[in-house]
N, C-alpha and C positions, 0 to 999 in steps of 0.2 A: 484427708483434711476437708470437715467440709465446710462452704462457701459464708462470707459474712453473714449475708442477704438470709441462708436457709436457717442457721439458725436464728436470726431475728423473727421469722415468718414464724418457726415453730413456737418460738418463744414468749415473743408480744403482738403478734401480728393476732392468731388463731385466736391466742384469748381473749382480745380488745374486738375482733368480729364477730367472736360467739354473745359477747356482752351485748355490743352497741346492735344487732342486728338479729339477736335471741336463738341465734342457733344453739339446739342442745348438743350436737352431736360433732365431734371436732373434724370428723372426714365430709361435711356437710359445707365446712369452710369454704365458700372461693379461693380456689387456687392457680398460678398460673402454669398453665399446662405447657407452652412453648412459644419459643419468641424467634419471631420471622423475619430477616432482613433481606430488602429488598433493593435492589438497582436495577436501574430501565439505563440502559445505555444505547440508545438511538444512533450516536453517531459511530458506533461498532458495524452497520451496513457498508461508510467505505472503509475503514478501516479497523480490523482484526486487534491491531495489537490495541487500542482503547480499550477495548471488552477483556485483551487478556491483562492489562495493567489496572482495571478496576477489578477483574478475579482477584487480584495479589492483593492487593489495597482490601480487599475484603476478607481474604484469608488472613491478612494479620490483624486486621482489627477483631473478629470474633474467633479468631484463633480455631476453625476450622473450615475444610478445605469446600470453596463455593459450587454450585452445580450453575450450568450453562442454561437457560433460557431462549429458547427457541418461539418463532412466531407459528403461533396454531393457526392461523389464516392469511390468505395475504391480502394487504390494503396498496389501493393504488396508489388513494394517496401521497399518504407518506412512501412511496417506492419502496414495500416491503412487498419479499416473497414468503410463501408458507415455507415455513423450516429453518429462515433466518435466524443468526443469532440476535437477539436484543438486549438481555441482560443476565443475569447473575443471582443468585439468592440462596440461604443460609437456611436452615431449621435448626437452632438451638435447644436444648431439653436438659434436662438436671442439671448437672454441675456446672457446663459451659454455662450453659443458661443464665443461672444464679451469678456468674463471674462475669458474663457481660452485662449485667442490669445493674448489678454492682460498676462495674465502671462506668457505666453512662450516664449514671444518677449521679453519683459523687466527680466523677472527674471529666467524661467531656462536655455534658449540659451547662454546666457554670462558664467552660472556656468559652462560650459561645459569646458574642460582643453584642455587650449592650440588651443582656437575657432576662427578663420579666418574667419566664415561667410558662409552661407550655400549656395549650389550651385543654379546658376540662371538659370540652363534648366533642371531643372523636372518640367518641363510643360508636361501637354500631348496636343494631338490634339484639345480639348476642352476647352483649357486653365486652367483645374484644375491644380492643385501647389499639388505635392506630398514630405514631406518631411520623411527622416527615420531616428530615434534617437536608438543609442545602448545601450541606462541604461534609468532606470527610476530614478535612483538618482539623476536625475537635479532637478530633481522636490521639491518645498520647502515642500509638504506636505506628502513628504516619509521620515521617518527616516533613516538615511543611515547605522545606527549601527545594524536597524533592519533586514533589506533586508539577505534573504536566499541567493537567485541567482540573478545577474540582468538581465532582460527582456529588448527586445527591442520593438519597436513600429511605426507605418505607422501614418503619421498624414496626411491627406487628405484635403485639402482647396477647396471644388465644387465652383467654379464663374460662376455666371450667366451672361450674358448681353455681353459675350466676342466678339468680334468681331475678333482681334487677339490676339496672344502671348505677343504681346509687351503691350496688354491694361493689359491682366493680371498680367504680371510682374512689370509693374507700379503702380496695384491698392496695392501689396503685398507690394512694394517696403514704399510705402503711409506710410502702414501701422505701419513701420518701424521696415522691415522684414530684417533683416543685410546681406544681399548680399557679396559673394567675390567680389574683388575685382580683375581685370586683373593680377594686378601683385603678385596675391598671389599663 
């Protein structure tokens, strides 16, 4: 079966981007290559089981299994040692991929209170689309009665084929990624 999302891409996506941006060649298209989720879980230093109840919480929301996040240096600061755990993170690709952009787009960006639209220049230099969400209760497959504390999260869009910013925000835009709006 494959994803909403991928046949929309192939369908109306590629050839509304070969038009409005003149590419002749359809594998020339920006595409997006994989999508990153990210958790910093800081107060997993005193205690363990935070880090492992945001692994769960994250395993069921992109529906594959999270890898551990270890400190590559230590700060005194913040009282971290090199090798500590700190957070959590995801690399989505094909199918997952398409099936979580699809839900985030349609179903937990809207549950968000009081949503305007997420901002159109976290772009970077490369044209990745960085987005950052403050709960994971948007999400349909957390129970929101059950949730201890709520966690935040980096969701990471890598596009490949970019030439500029504007192809990427268009490919995002496609995908029908709810952009503000001027006047909001």
């Amino acid at each position: 079966m494959t994803p909403r999302l991928l046949e929309k891409y192939r369908k109306e996506i590629i050839p509304e981007m070969m038009r409005e941006f003149g590419i002749k060649n359809k594998m020339a298209v920006p595409r997006v290559d994989k999508v990153v989720v990210n958790m910093g879980v800081g107060e997993a230093l005193q205690d363990i089981k935070i880090l492992e109840r945001a692994m769960d919480e994250l395993g069921l929301i992109t529906g594959q299994k999270p890898i551990m996040r270890r400190a590559k240096k230590a700060i005194a600061n913040f009282k971290i040692k090199q090798g500590s755990p700190i957070g959590c993170k995801v690399t989505l690709r094909r199918q997952m991929m398409y099936e979580f952009m699809d839900r985030l787009i349609s179903i937990a960006l809207p549950r968000i209170r009081d949503f305007r639209g997420i901002s159109a220049d976290a772009f970077d230099k490369a044209g990745n689309y960085t987005l950052g969400l403050s709960e994971q209760g948007i999400f349909p497959e957390i129970e929101y009665d059950k949730l201890t504390r709520t966690q935040g999260m980096d969701i990471t869009f890598v596009i490949k084929n970019v030439k500029s910013i504007d192809q990427a925000r268009a490919l995002i835009r496609l995908f029908g990624m709810p952009f503000k709006t001027d006047k909001d």
